[in-house]
Biopython code that builds the backbone (N, CA, C, O; Angstrom):
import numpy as np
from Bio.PDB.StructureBuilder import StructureBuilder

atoms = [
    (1, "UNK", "N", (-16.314, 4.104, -14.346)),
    (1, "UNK", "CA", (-15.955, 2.722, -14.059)),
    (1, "UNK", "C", (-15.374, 2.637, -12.652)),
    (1, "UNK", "O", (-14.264, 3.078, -12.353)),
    (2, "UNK", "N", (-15.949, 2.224, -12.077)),
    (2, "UNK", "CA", (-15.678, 1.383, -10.158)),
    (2, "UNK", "C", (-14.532, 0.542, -10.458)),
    (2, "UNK", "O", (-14.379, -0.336, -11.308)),
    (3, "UNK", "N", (-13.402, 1.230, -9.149)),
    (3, "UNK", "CA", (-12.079, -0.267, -9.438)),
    (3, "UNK", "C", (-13.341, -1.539, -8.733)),
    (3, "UNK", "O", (-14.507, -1.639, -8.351)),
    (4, "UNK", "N", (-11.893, -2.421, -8.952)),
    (4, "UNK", "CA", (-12.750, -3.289, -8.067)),
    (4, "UNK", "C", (-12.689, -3.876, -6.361)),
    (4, "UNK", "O", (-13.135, -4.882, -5.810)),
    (5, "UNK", "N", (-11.892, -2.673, -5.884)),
    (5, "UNK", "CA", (-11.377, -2.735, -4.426)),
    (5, "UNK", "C", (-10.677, -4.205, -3.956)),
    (5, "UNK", "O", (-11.249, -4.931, -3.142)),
    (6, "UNK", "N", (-9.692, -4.474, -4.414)),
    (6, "UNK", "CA", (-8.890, -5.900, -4.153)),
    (6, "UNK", "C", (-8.351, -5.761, -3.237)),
    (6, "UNK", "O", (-7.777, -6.762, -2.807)),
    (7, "UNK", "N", (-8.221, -4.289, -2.332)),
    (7, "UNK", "CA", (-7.149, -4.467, -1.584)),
    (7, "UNK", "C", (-8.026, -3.730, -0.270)),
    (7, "UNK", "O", (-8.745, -2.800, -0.635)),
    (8, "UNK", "N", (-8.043, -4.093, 1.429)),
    (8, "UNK", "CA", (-8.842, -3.182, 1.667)),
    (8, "UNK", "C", (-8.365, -1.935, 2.341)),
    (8, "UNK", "O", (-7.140, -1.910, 2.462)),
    (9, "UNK", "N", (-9.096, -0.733, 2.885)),
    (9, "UNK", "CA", (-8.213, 0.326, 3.523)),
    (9, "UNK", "C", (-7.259, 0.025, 4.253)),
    (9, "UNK", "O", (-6.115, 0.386, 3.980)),
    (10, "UNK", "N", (-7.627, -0.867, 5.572)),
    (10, "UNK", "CA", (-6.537, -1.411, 6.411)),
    (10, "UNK", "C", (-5.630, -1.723, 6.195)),
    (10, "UNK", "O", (-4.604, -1.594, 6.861)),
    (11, "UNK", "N", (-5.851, -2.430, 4.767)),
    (11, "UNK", "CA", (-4.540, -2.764, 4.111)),
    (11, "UNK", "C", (-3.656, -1.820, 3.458)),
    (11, "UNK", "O", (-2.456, -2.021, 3.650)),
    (12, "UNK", "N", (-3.919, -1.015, 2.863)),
    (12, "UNK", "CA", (-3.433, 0.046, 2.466)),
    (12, "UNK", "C", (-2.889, 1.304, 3.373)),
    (12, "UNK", "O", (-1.915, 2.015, 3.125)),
    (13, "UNK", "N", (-3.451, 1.354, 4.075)),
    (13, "UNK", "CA", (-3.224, 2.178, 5.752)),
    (13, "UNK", "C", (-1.731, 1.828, 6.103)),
    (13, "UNK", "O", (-0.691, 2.482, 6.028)),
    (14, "UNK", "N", (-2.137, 0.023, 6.682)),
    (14, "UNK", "CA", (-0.734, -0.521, 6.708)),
    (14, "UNK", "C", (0.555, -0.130, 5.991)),
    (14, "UNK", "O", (1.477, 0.576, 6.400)),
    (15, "UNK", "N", (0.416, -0.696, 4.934)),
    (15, "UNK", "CA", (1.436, -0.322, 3.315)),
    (15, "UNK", "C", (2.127, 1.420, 4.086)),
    (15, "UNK", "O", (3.274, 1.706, 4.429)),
    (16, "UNK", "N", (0.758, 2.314, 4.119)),
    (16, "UNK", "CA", (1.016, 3.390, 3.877)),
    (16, "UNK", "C", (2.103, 3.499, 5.033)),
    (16, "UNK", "O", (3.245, 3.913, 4.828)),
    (17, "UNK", "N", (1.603, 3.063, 6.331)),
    (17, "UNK", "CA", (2.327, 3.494, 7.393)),
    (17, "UNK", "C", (3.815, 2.726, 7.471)),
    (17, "UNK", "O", (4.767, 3.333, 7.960)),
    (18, "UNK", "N", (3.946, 1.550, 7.034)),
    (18, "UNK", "CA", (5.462, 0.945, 6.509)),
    (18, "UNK", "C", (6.047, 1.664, 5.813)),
    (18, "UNK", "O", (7.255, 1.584, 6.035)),
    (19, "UNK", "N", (5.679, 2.682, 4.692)),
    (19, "UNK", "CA", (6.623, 3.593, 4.077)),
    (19, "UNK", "C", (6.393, 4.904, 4.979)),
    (19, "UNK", "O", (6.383, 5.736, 4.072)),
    (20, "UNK", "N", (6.275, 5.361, 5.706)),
    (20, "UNK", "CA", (6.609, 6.192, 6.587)),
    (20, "UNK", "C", (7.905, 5.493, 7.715)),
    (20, "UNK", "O", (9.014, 5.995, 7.899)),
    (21, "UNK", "N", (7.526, 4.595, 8.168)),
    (21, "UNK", "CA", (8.433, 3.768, 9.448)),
    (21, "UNK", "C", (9.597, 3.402, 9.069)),
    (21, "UNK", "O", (10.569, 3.444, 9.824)),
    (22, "UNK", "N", (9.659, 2.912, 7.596)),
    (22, "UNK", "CA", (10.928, 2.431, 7.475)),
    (22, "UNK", "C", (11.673, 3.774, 6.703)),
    (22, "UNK", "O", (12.309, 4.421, 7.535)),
    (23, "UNK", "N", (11.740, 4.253, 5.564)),
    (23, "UNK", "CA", (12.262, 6.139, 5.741)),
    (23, "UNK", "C", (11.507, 6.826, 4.872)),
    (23, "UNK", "O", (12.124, 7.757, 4.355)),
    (24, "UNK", "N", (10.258, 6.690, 4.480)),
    (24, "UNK", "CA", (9.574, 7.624, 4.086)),
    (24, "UNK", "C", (9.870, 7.504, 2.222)),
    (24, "UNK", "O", (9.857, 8.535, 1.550)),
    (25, "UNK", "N", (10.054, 6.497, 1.748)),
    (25, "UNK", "CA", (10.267, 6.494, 0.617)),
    (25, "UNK", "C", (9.173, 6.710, -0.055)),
    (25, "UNK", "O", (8.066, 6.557, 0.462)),
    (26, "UNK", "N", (9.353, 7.117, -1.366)),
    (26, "UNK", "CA", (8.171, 7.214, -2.117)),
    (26, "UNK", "C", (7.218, 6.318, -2.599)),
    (26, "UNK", "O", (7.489, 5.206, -2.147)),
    (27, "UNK", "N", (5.988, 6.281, -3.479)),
    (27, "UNK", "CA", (5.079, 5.163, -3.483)),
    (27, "UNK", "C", (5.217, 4.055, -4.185)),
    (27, "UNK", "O", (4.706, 2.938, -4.105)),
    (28, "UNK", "N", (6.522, 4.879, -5.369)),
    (28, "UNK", "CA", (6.996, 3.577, -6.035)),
    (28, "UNK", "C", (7.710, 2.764, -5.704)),
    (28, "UNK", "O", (7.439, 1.579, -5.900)),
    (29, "UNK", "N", (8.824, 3.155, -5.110)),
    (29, "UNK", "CA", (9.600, 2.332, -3.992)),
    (29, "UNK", "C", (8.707, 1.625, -3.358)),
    (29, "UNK", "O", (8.529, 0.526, -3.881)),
    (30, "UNK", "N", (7.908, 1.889, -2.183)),
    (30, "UNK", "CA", (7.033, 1.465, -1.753)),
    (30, "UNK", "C", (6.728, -0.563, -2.556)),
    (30, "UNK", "O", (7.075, -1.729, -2.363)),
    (31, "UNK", "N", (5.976, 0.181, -3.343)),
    (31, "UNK", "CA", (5.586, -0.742, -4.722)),
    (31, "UNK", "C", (6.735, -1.727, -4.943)),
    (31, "UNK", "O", (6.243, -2.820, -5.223)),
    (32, "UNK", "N", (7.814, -1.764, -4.931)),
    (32, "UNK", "CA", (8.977, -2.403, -5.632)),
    (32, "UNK", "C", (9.310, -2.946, -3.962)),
    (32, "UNK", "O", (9.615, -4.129, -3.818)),
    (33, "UNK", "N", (9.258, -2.313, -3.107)),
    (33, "UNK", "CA", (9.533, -2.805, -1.991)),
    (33, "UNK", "C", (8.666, -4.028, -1.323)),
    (33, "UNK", "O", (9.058, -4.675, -0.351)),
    (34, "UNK", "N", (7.538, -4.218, -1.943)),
    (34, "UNK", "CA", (6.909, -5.215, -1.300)),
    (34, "UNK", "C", (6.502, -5.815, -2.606)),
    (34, "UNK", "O", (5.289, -5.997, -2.714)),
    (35, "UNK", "N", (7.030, -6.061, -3.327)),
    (35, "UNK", "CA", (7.193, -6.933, -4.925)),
    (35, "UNK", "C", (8.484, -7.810, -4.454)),
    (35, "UNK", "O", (8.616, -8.925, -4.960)),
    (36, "UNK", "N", (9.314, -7.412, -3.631)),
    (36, "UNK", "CA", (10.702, -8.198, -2.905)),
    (36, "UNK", "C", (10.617, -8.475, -1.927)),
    (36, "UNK", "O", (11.692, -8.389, -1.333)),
    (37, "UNK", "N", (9.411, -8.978, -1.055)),
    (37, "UNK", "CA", (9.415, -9.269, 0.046)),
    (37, "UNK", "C", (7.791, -9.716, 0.586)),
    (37, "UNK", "O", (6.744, -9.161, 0.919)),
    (38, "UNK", "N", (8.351, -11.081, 0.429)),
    (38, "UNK", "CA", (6.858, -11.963, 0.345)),
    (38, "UNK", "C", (6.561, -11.965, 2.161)),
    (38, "UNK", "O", (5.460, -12.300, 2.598)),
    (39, "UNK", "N", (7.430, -11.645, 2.859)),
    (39, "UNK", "CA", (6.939, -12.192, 4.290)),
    (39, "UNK", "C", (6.125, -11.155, 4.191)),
    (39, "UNK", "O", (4.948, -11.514, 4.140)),
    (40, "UNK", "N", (6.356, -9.504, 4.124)),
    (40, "UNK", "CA", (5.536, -8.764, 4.523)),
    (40, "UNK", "C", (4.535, -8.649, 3.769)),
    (40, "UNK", "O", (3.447, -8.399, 4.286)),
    (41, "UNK", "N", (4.574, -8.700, 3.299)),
    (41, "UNK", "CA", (2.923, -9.409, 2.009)),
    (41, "UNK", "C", (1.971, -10.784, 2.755)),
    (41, "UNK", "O", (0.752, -10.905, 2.877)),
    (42, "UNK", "N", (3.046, -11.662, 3.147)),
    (42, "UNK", "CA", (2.101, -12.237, 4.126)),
    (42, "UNK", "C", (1.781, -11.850, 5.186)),
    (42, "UNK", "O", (0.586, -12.127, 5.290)),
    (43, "UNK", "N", (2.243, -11.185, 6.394)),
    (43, "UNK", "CA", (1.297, -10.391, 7.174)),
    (43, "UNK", "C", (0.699, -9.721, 7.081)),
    (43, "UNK", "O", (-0.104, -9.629, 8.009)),
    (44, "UNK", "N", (0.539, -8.494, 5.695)),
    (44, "UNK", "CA", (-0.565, -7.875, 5.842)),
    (44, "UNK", "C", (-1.622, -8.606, 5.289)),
    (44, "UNK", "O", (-2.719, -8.047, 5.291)),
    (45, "UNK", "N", (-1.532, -9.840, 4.770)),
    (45, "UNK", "CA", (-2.234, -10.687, 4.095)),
    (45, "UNK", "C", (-2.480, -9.805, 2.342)),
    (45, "UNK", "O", (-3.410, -9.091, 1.966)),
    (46, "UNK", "N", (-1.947, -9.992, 2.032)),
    (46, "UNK", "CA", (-1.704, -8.900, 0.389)),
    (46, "UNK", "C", (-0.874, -10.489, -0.427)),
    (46, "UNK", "O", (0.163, -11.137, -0.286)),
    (47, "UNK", "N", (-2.233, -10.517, -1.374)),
    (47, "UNK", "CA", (-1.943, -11.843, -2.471)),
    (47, "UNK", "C", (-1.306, -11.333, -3.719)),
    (47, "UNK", "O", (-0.795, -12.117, -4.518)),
    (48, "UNK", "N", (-1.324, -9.789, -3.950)),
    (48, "UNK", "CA", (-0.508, -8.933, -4.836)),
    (48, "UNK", "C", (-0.256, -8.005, -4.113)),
    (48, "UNK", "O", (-0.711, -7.858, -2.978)),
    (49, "UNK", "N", (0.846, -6.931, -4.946)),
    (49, "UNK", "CA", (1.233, -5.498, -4.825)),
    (49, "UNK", "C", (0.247, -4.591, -4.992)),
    (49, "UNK", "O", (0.197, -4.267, -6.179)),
    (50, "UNK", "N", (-0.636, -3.987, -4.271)),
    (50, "UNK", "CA", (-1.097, -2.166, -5.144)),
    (50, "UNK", "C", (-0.423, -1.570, -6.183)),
    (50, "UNK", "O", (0.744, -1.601, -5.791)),
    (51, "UNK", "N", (-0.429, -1.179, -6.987)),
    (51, "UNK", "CA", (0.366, -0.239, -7.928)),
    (51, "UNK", "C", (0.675, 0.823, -6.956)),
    (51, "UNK", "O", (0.366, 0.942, -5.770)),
    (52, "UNK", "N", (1.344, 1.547, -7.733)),
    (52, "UNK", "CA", (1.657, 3.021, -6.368)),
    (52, "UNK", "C", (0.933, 4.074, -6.583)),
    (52, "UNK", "O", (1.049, 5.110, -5.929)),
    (53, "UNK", "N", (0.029, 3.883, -7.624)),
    (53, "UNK", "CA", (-1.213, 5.269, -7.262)),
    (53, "UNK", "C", (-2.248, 4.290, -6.490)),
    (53, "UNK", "O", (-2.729, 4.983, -5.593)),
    (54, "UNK", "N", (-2.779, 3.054, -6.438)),
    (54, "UNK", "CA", (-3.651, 3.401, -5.473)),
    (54, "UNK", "C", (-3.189, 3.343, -4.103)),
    (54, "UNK", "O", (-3.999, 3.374, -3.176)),
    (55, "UNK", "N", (-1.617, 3.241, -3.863)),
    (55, "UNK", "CA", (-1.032, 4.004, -2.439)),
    (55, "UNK", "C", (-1.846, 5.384, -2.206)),
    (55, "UNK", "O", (-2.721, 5.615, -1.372)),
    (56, "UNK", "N", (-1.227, 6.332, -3.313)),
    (56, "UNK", "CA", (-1.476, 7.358, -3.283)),
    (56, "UNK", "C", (-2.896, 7.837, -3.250)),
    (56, "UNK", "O", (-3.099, 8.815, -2.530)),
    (57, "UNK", "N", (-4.021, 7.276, -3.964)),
    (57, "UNK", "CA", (-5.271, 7.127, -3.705)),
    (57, "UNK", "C", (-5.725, 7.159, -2.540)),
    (57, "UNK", "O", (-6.514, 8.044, -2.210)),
    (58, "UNK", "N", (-5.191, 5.903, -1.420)),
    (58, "UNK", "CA", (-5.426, 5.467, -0.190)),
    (58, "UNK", "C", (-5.053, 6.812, 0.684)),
    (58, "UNK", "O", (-5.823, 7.257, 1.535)),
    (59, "UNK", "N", (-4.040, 7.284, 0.438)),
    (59, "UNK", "CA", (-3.346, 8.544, 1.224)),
    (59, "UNK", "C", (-4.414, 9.517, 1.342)),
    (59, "UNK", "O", (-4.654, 9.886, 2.492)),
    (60, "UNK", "N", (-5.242, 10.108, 0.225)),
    (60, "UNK", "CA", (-5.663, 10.689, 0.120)),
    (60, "UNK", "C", (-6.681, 10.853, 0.953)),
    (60, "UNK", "O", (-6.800, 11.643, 1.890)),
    (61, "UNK", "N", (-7.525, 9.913, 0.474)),
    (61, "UNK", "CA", (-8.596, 8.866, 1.251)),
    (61, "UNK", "C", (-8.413, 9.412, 2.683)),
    (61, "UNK", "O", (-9.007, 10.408, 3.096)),
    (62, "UNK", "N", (-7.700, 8.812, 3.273)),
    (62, "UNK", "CA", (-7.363, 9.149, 4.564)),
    (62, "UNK", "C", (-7.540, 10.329, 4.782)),
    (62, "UNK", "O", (-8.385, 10.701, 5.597)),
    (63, "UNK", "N", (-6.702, 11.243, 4.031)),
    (63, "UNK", "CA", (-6.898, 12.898, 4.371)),
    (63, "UNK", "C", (-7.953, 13.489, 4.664)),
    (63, "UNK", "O", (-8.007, 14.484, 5.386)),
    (64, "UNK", "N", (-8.936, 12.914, 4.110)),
    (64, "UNK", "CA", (-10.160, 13.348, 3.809)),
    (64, "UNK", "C", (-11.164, 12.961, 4.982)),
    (64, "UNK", "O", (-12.344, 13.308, 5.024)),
    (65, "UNK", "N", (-10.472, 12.149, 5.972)),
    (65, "UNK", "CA", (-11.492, 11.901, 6.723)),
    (65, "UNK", "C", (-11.568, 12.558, 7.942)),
    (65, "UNK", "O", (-12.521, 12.354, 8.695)),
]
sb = StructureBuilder()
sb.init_structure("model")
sb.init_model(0)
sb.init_chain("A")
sb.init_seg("    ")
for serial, (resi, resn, name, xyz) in enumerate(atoms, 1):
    if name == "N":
        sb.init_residue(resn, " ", resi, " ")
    sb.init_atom(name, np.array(xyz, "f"), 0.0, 1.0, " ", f" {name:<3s}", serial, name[0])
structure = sb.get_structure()
């Protein structure tokens, strides 16, 4: 079963690189961190949260390239 990609890399890239910049918290934090904070949800343009594995998904992703 295919997710259904709601969110796109860039976007997730982003996410990823905000939890590095601000102190490296983990993905759930992460997750809870932008569940409390609608501005930055509106600039990355994000109409929901990711869960925090497909953070971790996205991370990966990246690695791989």
């Amino acid at each position: 079963k295919k997710s259904p990609h709601i969110y796109s890399l860039p976007q997730l890239i982003s996410c990823v690189l905000l939890k590095i910049y601000i102190r490296n918290m983990s993905y759930r934090d992460l997750e809870d961190f932008l569940l409390s904070s609608g501005d930055i949800k509106r600039v990355l343009g994000l109409r929901g949260v990711p869960n925090y594995s497909t953070f971790c998904r996205a991370c990966n992703r990246i690695k791989r390239l």
